[in-house]
Residue frames as a rotation matrix with the C-alpha (Angstrom) as fourth column:
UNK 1
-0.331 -0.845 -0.419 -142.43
-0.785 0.000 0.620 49.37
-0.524 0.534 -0.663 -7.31
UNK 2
0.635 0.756 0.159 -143.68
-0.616 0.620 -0.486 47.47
-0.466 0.210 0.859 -9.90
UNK 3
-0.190 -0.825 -0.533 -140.67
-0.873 0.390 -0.294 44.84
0.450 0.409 -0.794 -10.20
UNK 4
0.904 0.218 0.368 -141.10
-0.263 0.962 0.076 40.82
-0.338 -0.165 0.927 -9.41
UNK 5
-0.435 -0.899 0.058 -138.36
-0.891 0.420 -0.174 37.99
0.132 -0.127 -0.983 -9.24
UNK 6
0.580 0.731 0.361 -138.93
-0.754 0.649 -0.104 34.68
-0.310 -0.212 0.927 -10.36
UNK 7
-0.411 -0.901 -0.137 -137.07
-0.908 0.392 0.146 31.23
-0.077 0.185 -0.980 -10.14
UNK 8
0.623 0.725 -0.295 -137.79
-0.777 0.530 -0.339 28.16
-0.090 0.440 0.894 -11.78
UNK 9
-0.388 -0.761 0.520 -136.41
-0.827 0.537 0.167 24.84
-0.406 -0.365 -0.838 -11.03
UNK 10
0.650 0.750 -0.124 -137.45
-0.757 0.624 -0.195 21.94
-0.069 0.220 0.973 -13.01
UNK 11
-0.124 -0.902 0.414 -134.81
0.158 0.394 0.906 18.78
-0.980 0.178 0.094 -13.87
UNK 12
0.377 -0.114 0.919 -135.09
0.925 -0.013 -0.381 19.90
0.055 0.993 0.100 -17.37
UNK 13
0.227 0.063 0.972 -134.15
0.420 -0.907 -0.039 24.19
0.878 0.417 -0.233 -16.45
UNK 14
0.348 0.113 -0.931 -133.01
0.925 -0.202 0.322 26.24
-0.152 -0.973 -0.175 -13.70
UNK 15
-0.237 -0.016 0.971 -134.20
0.646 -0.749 0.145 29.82
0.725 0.662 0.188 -14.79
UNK 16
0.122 0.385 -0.915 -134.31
0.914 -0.403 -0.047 32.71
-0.387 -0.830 -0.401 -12.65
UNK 17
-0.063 0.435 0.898 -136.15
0.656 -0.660 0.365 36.34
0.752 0.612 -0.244 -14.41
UNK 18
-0.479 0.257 -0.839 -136.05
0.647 -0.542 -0.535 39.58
-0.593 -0.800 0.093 -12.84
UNK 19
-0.274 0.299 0.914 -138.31
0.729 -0.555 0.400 42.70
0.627 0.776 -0.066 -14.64
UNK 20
-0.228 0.632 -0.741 -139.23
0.501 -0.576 -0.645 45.85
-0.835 -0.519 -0.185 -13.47
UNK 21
-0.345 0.129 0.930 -141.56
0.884 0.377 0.276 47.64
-0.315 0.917 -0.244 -15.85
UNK 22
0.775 0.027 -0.631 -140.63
0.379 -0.819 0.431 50.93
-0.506 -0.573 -0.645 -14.70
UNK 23
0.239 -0.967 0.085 -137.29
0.644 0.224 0.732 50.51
-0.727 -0.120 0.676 -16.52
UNK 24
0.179 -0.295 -0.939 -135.45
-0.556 -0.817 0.150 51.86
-0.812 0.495 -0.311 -19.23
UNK 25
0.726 0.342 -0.597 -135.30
-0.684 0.265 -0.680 49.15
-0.074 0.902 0.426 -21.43
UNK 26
0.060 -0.998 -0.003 -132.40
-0.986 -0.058 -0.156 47.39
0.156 0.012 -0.988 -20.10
UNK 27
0.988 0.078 -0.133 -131.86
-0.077 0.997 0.010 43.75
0.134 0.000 0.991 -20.52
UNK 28
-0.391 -0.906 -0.164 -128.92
-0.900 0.413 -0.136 41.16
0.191 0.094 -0.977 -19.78
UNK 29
0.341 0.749 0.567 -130.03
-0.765 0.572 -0.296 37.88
-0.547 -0.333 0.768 -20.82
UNK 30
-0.505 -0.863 0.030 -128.04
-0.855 0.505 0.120 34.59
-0.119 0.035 -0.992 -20.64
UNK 31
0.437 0.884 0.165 -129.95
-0.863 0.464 -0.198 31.85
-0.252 -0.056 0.966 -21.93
UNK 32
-0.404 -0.554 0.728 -127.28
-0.052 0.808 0.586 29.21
-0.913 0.199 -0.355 -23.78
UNK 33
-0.156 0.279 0.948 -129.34
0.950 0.307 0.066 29.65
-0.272 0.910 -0.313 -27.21
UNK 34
-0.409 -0.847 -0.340 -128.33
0.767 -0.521 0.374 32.68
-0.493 -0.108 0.863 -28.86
UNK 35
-0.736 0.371 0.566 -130.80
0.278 -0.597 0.753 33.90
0.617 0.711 0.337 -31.11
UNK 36
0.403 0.797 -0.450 -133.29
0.718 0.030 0.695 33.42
0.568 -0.603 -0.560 -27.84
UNK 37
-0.347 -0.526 -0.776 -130.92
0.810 -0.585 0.034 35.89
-0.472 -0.617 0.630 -26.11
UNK 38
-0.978 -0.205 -0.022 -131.24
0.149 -0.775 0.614 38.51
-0.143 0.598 0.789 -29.04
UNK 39
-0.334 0.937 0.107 -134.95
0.353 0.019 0.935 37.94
0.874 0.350 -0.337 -29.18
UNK 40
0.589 0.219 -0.778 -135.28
0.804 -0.058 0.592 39.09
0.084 -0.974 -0.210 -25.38
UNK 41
-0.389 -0.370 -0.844 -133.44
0.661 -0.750 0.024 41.73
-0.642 -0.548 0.537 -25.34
UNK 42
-0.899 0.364 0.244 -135.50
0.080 -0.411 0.908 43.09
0.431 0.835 0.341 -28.38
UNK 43
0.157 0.918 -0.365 -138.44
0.727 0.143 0.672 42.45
0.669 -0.370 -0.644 -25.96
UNK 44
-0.050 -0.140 -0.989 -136.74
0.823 -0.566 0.038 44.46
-0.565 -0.812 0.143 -22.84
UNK 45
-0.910 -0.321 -0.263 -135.69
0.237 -0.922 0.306 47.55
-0.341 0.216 0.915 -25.21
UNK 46
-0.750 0.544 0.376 -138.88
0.248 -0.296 0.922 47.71
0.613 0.785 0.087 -27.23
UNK 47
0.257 0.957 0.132 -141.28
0.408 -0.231 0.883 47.47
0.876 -0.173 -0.450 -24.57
UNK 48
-0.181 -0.669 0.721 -139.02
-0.175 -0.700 -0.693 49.36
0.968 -0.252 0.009 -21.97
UNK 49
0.879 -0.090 0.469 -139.01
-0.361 0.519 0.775 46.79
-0.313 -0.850 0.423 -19.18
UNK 50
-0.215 -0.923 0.318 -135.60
-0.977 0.205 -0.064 45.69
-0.007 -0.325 -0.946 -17.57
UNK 51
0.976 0.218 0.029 -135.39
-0.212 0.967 -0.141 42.11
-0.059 0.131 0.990 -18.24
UNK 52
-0.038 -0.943 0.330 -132.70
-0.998 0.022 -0.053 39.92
0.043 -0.332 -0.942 -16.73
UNK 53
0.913 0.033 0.406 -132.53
-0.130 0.968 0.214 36.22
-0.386 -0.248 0.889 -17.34
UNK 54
-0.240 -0.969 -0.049 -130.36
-0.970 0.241 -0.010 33.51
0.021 0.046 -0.999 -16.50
UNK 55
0.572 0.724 0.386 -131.02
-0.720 0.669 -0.187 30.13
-0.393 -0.171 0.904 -17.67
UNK 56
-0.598 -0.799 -0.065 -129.18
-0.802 0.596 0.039 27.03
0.008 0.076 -0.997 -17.46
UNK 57
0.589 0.801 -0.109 -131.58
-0.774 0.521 -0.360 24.28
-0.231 0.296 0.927 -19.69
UNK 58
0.221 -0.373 0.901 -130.88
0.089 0.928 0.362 20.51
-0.971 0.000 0.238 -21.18
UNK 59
0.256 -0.298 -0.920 -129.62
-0.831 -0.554 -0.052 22.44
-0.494 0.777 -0.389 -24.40
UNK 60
-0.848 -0.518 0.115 -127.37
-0.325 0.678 0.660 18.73
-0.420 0.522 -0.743 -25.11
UNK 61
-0.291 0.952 0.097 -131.41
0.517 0.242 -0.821 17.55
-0.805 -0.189 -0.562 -25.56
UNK 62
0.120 0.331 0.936 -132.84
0.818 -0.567 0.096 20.90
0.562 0.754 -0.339 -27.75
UNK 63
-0.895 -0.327 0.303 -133.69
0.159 -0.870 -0.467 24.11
0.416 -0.370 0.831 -27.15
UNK 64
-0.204 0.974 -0.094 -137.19
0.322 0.157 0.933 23.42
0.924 0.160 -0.346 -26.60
UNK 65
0.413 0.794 -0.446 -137.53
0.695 0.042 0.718 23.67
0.589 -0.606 -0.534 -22.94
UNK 66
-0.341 -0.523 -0.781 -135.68
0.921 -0.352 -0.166 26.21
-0.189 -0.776 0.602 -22.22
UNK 67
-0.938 0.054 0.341 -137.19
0.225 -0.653 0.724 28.36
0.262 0.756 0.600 -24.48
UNK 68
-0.016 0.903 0.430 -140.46
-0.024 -0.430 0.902 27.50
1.000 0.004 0.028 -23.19
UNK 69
0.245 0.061 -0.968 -139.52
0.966 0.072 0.249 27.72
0.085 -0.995 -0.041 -19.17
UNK 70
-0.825 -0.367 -0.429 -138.11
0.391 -0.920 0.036 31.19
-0.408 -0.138 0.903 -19.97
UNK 71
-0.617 0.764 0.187 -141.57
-0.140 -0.341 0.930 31.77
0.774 0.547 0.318 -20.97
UNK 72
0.116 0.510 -0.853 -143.00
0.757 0.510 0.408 30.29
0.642 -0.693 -0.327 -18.28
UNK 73
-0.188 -0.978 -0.093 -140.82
0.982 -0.188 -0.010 32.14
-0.008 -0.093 0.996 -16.51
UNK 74
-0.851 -0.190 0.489 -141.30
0.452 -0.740 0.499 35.70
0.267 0.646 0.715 -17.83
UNK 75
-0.378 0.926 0.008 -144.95
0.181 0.066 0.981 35.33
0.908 0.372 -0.193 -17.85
UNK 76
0.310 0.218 -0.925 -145.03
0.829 0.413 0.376 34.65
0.464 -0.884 -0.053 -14.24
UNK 77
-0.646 -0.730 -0.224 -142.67
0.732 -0.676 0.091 37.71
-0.217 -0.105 0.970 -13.51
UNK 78
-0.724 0.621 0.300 -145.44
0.048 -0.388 0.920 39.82
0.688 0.681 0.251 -15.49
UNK 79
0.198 0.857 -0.476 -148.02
0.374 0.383 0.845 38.82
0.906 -0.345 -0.245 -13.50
UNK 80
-0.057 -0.826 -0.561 -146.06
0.933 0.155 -0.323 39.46
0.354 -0.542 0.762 -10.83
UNK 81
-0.806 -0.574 -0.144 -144.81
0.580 -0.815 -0.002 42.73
-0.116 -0.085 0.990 -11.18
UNK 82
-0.611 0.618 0.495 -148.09
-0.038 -0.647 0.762 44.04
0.791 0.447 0.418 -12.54
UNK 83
-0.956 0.291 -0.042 -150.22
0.108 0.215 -0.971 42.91
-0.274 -0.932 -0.237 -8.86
UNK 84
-0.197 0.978 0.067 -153.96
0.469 0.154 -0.870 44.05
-0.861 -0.140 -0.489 -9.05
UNK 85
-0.553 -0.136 0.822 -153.05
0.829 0.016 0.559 45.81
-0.089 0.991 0.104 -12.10
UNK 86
0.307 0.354 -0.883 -154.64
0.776 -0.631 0.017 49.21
-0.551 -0.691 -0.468 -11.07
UNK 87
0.430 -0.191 -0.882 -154.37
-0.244 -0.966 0.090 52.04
-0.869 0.177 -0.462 -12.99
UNK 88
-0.531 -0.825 0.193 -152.70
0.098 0.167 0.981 50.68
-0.842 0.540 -0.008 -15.95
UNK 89
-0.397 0.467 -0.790 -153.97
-0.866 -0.475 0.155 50.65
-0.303 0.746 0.593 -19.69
UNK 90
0.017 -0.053 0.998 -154.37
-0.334 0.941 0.055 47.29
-0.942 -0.335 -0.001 -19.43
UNK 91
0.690 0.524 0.499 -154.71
0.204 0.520 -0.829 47.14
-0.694 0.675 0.252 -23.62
UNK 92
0.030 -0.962 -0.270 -152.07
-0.217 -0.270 0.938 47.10
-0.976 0.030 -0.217 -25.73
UNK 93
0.603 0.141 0.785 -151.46
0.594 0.577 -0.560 46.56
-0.532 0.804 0.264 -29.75
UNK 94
0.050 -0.836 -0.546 -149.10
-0.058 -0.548 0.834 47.17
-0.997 -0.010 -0.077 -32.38
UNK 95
0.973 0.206 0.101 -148.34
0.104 -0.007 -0.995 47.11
-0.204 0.978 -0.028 -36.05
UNK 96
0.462 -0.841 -0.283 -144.48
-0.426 -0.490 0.761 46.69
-0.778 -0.231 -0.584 -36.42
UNK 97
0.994 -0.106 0.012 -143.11
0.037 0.233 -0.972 46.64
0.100 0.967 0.236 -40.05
UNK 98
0.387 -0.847 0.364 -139.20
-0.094 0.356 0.930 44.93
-0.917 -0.394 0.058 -40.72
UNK 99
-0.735 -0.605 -0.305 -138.30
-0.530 0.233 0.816 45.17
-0.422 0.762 -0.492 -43.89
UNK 100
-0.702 0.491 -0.516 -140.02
-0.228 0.532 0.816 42.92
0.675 0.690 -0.261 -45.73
UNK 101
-0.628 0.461 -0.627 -142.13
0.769 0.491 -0.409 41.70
0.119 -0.740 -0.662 -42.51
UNK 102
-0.632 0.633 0.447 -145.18
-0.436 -0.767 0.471 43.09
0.641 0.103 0.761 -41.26
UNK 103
-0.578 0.368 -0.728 -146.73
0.639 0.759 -0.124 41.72
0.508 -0.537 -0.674 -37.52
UNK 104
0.160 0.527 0.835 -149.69
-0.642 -0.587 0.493 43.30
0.750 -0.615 0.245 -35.77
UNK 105
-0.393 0.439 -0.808 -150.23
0.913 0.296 -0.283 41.82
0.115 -0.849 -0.516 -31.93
UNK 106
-0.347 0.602 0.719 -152.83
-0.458 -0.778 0.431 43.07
0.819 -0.180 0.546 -29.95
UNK 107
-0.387 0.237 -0.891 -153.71
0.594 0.803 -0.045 41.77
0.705 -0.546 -0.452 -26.16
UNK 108
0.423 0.731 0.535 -155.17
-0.223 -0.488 0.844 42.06
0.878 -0.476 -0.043 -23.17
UNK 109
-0.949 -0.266 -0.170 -153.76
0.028 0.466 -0.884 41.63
0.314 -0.844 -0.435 -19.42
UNK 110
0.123 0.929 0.348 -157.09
-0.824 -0.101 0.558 40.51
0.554 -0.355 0.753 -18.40
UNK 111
-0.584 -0.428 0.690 -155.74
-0.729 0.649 -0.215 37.21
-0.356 -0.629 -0.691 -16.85
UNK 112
0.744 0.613 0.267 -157.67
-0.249 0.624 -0.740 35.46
-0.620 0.484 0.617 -19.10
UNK 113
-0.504 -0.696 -0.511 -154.99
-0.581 -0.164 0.797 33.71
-0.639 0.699 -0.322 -21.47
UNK 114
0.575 0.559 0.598 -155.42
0.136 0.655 -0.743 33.12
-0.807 0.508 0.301 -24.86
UNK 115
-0.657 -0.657 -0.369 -152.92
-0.053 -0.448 0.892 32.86
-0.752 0.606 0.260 -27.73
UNK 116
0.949 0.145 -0.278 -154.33
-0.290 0.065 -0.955 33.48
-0.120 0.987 0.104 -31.69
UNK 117
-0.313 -0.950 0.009 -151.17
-0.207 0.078 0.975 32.66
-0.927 0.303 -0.221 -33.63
UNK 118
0.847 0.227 0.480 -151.31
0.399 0.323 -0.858 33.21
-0.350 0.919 0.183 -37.33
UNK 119
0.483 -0.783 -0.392 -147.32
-0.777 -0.590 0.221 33.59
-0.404 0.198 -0.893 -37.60
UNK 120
0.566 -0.548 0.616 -145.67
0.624 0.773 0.114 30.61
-0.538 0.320 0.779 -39.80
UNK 121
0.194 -0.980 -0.035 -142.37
-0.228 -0.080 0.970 30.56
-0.954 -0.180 -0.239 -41.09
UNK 122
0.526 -0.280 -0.803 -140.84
-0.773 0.237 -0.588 30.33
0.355 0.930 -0.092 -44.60
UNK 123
0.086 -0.692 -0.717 -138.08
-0.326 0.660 -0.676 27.73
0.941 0.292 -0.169 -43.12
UNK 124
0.860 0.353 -0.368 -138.27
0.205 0.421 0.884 25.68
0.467 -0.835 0.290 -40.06
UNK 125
0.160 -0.917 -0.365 -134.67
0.983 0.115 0.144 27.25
-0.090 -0.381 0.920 -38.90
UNK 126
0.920 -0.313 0.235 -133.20
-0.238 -0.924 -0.299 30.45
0.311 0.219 -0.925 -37.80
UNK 127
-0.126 -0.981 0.150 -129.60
-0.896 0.048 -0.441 29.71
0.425 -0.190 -0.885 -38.26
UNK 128
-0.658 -0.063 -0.751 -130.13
-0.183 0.980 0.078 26.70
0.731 0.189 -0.656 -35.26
UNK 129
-0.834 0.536 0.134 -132.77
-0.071 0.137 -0.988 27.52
-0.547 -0.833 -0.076 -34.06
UNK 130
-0.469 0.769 0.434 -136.28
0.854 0.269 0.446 26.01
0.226 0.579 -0.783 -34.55
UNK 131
-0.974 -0.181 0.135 -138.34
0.152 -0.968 -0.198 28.35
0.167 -0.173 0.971 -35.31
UNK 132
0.032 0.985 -0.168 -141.64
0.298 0.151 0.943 26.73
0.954 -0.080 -0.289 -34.20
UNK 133
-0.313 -0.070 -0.947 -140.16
0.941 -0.162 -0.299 27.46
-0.132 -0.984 0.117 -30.44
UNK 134
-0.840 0.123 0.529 -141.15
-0.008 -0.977 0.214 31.18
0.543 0.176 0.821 -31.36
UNK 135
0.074 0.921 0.382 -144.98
-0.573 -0.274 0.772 30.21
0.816 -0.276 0.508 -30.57
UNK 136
0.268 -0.121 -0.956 -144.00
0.697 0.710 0.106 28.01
0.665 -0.694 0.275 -27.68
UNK 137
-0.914 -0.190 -0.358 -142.50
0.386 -0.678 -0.626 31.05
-0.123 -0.710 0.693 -25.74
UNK 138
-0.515 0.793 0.326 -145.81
-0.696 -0.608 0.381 33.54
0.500 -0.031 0.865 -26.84
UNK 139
0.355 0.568 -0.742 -148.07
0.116 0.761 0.638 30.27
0.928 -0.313 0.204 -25.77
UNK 140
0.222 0.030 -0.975 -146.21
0.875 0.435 0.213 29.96
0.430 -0.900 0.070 -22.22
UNK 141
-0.890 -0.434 -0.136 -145.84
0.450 -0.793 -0.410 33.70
0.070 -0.427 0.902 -21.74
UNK 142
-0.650 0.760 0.021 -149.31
-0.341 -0.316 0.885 34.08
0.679 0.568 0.465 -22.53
UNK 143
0.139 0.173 -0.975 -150.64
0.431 0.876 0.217 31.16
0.892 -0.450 0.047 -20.84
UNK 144
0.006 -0.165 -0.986 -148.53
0.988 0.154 -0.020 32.28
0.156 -0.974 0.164 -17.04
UNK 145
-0.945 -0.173 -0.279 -149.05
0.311 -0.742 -0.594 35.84
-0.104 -0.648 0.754 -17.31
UNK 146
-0.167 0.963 -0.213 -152.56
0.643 -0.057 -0.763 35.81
-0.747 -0.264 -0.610 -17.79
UNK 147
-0.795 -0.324 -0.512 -151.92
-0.174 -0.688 0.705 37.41
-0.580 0.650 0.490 -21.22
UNK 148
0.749 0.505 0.428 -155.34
0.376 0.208 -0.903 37.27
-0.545 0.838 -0.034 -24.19
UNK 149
-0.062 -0.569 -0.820 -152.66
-0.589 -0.642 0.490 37.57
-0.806 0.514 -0.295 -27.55
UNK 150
0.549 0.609 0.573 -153.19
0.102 0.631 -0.769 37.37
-0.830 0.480 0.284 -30.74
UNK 151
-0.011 -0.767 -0.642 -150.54
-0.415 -0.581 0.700 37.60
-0.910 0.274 -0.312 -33.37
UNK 152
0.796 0.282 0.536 -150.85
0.438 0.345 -0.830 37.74
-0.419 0.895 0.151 -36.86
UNK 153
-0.744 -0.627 -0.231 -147.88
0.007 -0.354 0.935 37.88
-0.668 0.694 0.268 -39.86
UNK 154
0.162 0.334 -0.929 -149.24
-0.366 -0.854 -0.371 40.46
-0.917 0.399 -0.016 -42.37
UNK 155
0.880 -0.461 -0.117 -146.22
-0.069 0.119 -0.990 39.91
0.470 0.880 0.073 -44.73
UNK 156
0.434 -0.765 0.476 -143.11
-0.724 0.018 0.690 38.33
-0.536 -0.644 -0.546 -44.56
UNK 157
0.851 -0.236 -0.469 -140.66
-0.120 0.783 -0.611 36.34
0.511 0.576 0.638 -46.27
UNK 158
-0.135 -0.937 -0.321 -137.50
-0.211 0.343 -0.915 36.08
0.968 -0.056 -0.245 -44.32
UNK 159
0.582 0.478 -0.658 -137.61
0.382 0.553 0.740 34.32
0.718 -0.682 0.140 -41.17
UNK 160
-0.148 -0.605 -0.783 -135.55
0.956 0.116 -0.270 35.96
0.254 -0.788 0.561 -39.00
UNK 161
-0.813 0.292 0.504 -137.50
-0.129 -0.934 0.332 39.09
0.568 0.205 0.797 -39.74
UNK 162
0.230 0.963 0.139 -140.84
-0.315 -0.061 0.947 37.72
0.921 -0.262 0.289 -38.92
UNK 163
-0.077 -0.522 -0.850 -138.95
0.791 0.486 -0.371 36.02
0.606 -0.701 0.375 -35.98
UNK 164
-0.796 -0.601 -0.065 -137.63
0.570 -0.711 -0.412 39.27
0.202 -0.365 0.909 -34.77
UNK 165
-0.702 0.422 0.574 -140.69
-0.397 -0.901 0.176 41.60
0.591 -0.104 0.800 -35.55
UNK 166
0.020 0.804 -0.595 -142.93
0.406 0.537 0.740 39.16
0.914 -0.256 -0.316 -33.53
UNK 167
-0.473 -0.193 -0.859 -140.83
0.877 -0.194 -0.439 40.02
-0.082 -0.962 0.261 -30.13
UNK 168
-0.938 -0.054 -0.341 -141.07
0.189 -0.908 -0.374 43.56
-0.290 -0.416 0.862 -30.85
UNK 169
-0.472 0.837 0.276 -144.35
-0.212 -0.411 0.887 44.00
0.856 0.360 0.371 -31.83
UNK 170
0.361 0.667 -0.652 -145.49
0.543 0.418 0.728 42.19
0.758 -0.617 -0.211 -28.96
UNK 171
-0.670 -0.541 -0.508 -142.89
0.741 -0.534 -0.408 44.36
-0.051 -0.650 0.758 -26.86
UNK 172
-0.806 0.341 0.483 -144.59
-0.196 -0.925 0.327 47.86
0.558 0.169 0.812 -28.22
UNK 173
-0.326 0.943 0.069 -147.90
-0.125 -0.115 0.985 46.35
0.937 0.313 0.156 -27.12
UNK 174
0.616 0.220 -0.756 -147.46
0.734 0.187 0.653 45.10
0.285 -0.957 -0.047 -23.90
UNK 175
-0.771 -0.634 0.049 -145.34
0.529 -0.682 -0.505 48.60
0.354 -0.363 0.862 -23.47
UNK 176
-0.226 0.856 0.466 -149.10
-0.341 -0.517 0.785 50.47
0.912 0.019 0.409 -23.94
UNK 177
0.157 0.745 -0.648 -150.55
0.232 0.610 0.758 47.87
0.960 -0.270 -0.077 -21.70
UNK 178
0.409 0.348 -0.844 -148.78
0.810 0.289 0.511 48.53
0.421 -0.892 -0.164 -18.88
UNK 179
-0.767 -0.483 0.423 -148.37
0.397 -0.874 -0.280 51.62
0.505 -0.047 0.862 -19.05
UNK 180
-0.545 0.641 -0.540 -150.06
0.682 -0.034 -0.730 53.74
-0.487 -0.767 -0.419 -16.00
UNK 181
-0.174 0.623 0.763 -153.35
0.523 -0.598 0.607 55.41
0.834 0.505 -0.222 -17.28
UNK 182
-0.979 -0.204 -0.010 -153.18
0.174 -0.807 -0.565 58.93
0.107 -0.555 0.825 -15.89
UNK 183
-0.187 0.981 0.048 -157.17
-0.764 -0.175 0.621 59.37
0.618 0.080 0.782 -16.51
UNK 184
0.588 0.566 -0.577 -158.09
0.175 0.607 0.775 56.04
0.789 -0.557 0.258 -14.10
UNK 185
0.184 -0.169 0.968 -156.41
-0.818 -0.573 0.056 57.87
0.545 -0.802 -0.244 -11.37
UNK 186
-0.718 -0.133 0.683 -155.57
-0.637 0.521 -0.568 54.27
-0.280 -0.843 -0.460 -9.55
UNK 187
0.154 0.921 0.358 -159.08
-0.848 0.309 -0.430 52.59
-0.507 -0.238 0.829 -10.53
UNK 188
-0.473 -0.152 0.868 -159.09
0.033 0.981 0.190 49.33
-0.881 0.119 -0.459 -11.84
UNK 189
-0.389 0.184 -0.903 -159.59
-0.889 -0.333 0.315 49.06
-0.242 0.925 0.293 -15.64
UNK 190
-0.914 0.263 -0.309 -162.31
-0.126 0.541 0.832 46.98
0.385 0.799 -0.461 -15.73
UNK 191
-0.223 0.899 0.377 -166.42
-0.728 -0.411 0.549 46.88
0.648 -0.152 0.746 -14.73
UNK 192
0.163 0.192 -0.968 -165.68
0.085 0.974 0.208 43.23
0.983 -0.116 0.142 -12.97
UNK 193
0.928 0.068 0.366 -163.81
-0.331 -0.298 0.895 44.64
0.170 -0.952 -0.254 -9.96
UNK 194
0.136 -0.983 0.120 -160.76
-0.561 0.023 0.827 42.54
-0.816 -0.180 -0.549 -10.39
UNK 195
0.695 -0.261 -0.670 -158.65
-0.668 0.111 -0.736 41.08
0.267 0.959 -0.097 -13.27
């Protein structure tokens, strides 16, 4: 079963993620910063992992660290749930056009992390949220699940587009990724031995 449970206690967050990436796409995610809710559950449906968080952050403060402990958070869960990573496709990439937007991502679960980020913003707000915290979640989801991602805005002029099509592009891609490759019968997708 390729499902993982993770809680995170810091004095700034106390976040606990479940995922199984077997799922159907179902999400219920309580975070206290609303547009970070709607961005996660665009991640569960798109890349058709269950995704359950509950986080209770120093919101009176920003939104900053909760945003990036539910990244933490996530990432870890990922990792997690995926184990020796066996049999999967382990590569993943997308192209996901919004309206005016236009985001490729494209990664690896090699457990190597690395973020690219060529995604900036027309306005430093979505509604009230900042909307640098966007690469702060990819960065610490990247970062703890051992994620290589690079993400690039094509085209885009409204920020809550390019906002939006980031999740799901990155959803579609890490859907490929861990999806089980029927042709490696079990074998480990890569020449190293482990990942």
């Amino acid at each position: 079963m390729r499902k993982a449970e993770i809680t995170r206690t810091t004095a700034e967050t106390d976040i606990t993620v479940s995922v199984n990436l077997d799922g159907s796409g179902a999400y219920d995610n309580e975070t206290g910063v609303g547009f970070f809710d709607h961005m996660l559950d665009q991640l569960a449906r798109h890349a058709m992992i269950d995704l359950t968080v509950r986080a209770k952050g120093d919101l009176h403060i920003d939104d900053h660290h909760t945003v990036e402990d539910c990244g933490i958070a996530i990432g870890q869960a990922l990792a997690q749930a995926l184990g020796d990573k066996r049999g999967i496709r382990r590569y993943g990439a997308f192209h996901l056009a919004m309206d005016d937007t236009l985001i490729r991502a494209a990664l690896d679960l090699s457990g190597r992390p690395f973020l690219v980020w060529n995604v900036d913003f027309p306005t430093a707000k979505i509604g009230s949220f900042d909307t640098e915290l966007v690469r702060e979640f990819f960065q610490a989801i990247s970062t703890h699940g051992g994620i290589t991602l690079h993400m690039d805005r094509l085209h885009g002029i409204n920020a809550h587009h390019i906002a939006e099509a980031a999740f799901k592009a990155f959803a579609r891609a890490l859907r490929e990724a861990v999806e089980p490759d029927p042709r490696l019968e079990g074998a480990l997708p890569s020449t190293k031995g482990a990942l």
